[in-house]
N, C-alpha and C positions, 0 to 999 in steps of 0.2 A: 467678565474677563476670565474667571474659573474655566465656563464651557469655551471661550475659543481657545486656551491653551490645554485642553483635554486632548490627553497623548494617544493619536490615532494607529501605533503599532499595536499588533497584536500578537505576539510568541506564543507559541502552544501547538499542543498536537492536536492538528486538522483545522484550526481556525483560519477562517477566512481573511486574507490580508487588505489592508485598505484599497490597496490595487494589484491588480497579479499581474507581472510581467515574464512577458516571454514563453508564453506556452501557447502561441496560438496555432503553434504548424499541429501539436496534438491534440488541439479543439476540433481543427480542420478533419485531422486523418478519421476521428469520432464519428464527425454526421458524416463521411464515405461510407463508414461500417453500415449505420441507420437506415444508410438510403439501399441495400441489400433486396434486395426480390428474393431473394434466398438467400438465408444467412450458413454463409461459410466459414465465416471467420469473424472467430469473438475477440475477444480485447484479455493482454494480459497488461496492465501498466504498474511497472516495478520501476527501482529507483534506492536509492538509500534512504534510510531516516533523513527525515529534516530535507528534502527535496521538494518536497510537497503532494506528492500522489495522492494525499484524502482531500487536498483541497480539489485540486482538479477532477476528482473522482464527484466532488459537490460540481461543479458547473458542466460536468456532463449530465448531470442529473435534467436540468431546465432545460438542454438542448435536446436531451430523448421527450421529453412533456411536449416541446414545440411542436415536433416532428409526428408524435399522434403515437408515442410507445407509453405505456404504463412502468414504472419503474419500483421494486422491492427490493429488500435487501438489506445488511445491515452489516456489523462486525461479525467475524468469525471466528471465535472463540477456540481454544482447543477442545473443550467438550463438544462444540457440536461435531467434533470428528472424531468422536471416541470410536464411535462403531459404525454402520451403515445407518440402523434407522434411528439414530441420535439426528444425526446429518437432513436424511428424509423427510425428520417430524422440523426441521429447522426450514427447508424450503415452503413444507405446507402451510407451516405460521407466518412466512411471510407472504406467503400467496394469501390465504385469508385475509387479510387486510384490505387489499384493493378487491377480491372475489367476495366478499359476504356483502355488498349489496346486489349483486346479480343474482335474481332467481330465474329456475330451467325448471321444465316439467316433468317430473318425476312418474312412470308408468307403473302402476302397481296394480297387482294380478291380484284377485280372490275368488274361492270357492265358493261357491252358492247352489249349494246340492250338487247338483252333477255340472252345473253349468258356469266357466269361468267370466271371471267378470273384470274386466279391465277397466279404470281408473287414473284419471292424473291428475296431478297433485302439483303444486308451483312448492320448490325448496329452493332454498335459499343454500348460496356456495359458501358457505359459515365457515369455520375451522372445523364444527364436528360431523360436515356434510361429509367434507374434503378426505377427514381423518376415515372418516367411515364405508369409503369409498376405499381406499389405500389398505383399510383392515383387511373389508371383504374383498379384495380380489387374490385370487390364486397366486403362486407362483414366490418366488424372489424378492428382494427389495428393490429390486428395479424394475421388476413386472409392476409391482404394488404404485411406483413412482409411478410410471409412466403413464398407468392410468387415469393417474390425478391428472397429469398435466395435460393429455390429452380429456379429457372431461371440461378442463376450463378452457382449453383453446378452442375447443366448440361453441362456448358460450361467447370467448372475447368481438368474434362479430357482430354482436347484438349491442355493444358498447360504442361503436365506431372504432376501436384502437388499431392501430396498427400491429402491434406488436406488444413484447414485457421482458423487461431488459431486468436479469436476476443480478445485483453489483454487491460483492461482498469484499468488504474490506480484510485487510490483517489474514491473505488467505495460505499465505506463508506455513499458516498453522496447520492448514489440514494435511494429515497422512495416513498410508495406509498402513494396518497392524497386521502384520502377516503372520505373526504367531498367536493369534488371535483368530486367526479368519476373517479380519473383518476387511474390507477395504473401503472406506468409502470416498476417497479421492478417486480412486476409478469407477466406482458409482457413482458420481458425481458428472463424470466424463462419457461416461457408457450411454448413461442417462439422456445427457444433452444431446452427442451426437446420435443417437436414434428419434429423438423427437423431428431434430433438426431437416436430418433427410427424410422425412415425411411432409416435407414444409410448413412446418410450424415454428412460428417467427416468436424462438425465445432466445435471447442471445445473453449469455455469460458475459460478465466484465469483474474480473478478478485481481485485487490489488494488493501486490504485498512487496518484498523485499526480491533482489536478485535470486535466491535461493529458489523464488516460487516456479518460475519457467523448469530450471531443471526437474523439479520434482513433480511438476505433469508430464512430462515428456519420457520421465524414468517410471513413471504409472503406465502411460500410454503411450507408443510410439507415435501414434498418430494426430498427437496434442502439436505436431510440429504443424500441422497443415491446417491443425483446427482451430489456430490461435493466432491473432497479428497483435505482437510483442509492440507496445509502446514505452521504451526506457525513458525515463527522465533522468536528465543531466544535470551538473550547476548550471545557472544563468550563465549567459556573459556577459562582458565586463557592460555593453549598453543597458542591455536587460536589468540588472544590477542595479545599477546607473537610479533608472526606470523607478523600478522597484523603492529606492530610496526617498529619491525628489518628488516623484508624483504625488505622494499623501500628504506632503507638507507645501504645495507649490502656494499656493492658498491661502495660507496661513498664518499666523504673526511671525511663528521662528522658523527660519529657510536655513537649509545646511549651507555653508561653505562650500566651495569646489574643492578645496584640500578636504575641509570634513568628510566630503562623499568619497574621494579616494582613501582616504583611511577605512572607513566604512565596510568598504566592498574587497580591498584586502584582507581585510580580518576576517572576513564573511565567508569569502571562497566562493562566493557566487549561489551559496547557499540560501533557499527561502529562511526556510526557521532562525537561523544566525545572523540574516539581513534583519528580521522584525525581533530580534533578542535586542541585537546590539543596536539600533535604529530607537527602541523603545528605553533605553538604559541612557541614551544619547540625548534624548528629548526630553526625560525626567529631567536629567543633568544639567541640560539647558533651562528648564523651566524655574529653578533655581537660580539660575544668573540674571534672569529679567530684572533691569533696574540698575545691576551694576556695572560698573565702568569697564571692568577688564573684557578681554572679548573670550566670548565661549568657544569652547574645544574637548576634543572627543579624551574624555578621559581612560584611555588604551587598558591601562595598566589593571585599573580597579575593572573594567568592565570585563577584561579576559582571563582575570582571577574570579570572577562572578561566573561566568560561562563555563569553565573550567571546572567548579565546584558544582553547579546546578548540572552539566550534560556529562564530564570525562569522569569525574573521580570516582563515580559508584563503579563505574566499570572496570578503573584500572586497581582498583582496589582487590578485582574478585581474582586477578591471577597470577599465577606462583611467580615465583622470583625469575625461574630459568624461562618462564612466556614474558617475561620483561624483558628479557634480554634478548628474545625470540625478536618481538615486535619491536625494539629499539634500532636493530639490524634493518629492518622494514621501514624503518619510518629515516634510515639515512639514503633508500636508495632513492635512486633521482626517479625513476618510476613508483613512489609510494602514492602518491596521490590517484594512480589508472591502476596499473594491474600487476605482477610479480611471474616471474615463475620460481621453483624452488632453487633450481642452481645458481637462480641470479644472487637467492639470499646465502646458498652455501658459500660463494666468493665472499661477497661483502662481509660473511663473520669472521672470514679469515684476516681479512684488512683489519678489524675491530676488536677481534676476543683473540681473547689467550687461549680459551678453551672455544674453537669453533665449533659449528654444528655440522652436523654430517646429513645427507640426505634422505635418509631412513627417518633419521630423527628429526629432520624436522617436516616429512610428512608427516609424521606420527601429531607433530605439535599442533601440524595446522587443521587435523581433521580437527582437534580435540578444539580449539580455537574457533572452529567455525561451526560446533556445537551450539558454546557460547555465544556464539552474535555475533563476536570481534572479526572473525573472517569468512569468506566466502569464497567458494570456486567456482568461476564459471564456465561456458557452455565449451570453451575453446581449453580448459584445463588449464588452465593460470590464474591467481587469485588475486582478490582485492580484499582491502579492508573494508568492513560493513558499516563501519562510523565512520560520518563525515569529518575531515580535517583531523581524525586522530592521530597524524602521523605529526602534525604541528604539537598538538597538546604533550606527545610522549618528549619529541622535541625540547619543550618547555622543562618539562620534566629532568629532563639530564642536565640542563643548565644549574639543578639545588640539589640534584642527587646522585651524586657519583656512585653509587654503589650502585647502580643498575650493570655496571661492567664487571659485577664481581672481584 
């Protein structure tokens, strides 16, 4: 009785959900990019936290294996974009991985008196083949790249593969340091698009936050044409739906029809906050088995848990007058999509005593959108970077008056 009441949610970051609903029009648009004769256009799939981008970013992985692509790749850390060849030595260890069992034949020259003497040799594409290759070649950090990748993509024919799909997560992170010299975001890009129009089937799939599109685009202009932007949205309300009832249909404890709308209201349509509150729900039930009263989603406790586990660290980290910044944000009836500043100049004048002026609160929002909390996008209007935090600031005013000063 243990294992069948074993609570099939799974909250967490990138875990796979017992079912994923509603993402298949972005499954779809994936194997279009795949089936490429020439790859034109890579994949950028952004989204807000808690949408699910690393999971889908996992079942595009089986549909490039289907289709005969080799796939590498991993997180991307801010060190690997410290400099250029931090970044460079970060693609060649992932290329290592599926290239060190291919070996190619090495031609090597010797003297023997006066007369040369040629030789080859089977090496193997190791990490310190690869590295060694990228050392010795002349030139640039992306002379040095390009020869690695053109070195394996001569070999990848002897595999059967079609292709090698490089998928790096968290790529929000990478920039370039221009007082530094270094850039490796547009090494990154210079890189791909030169392999690229030689037809070499390596195609980029990069996943991060809204912020990441703009900051290829403000690298390279030409990242608009090199790139098909796949955004993720909340679910909707069937999706949702979906999402909830399908891992328990099965099962001993099946949600209510009122249950599941509570559920997906609280949720916002969000994955992560569907399998928070889904898995908070199903403990809670697992508990009632046996007794008489009938089970129900207990609201209160569970959005004081969510609240403590996802909002508080963040709204903890800023000043009192970005409280009142974002309280302003979270009364307009467009907080949930997008802003522009003078919608929020009016709204502080209805609300504060001391409003904000337009100076001031661009000033607040770059500095905001430092932190994570905000974000601008392509059209120059802004959103909030956490899901549903214009609910939690909401909550928040309901026990703390003093955010109006």
């Amino acid at each position: 009785m243990a294992k069948a009441l074993e609570n099939p949610f799974r909250p967490g970051a990138g875990h796979m959900p017992p079912y994923l609903a509603g993402r298949t029009r972005e499954q779809e648009e994936f194997r279009k990019l795949l089936a490429q004769d020439v790859v034109l256009q890579n994949v950028v799939l952004t989204g807000l936290r808690g949408v699910g981008k690393t999971v889908l970013l996992d079942t595009f992985k089986p549909e490039a294996t289907r289709r005969g692509w080799v796939w590498v790749g991993t997180d991307l850390s801010e060190s690997a974009s410290v400099d250029e060849e931090s970044l460079a030595r970060r693609i060649i260890t992932d290329l290592a991985v599926i290239t060190a069992g291919i070996t190619v034949e090495h031609v090597e020259v010797r003297s023997i008196g006066f007369r040369p003497e040629r030789s080859r040799l089977p090496v193997r594409l190791d990490f310190n083949t690869l590295w060694s290759v990228y050392s010795n070649t002349p030139g640039l950090v992306s002379d040095k790249l390009k020869a690695v990748l053109d070195l394996v993509w001569a070999a990848v024919p002897s595999t059967g593969k079609q292709g090698i799909v490089f998928a790096y997560d968290e790529a929000q992170n990478m920039a370039d340091h221009a007082e530094r010299e270094q850039y490796p975001l547009s090494l990154l890009l210079d890189v791909f698009q030169s392999v690229q129009k030689k037809n070499i089937r390596f195609m980029l799939v990069l996943t991060g936050l809204p912020t990441l599109f703009p900051k290829l685009v403000a690298a390279r202009t030409y990242s608009e044409r090199m790139f098909r932007v796949i955004s993720l949205e909340r679910l909707a309300k069937k999706d949702s739906r979906d999402a909830v009832t399908k891992p328990v249909a099965d099962g001993p404890l099946v949600f209510t029809p009122r249950s599941v709308d509570v559920i997906v209201e609280m949720s916002g349509g969000y994955p992560y906050f569907i399998q928070f509150i889904c898995r908070e729900v199903y403990d809670a039930w697992i508990q009632q088995v046996g007794k008489s009263k009938e089970a129900s989603v207990p609201v209160d406790e569970i959005q004081q848990k969510l609240d403590s586990d996802f909002f508080a660290g963040r709204w903890a980290r800023v000043t009192d007058r970005q409280r009142e910044l974002l309280t302003v944000i979270a009364k307009l009836d467009s907080a949930e999509s997008e802003f522009a500043v003078l919608e929020i100049v009016e709204k502080s004048k209805e609300l504060l005593a001391k409003p904000f002026g337009a100076s001031h609160v661009n000033q607040m929002l770059n500095t905001l959108s430092e932190s994570g909390l905000i974000y601008k996008n392509r059209h120059g209007r802004y959103s909030l970077a956490v899901p549903l935090l214009n609910r939690f600031i909401l909550r928040q005013l309901e026990t703390d008056k003093t955010l109006w000063g």
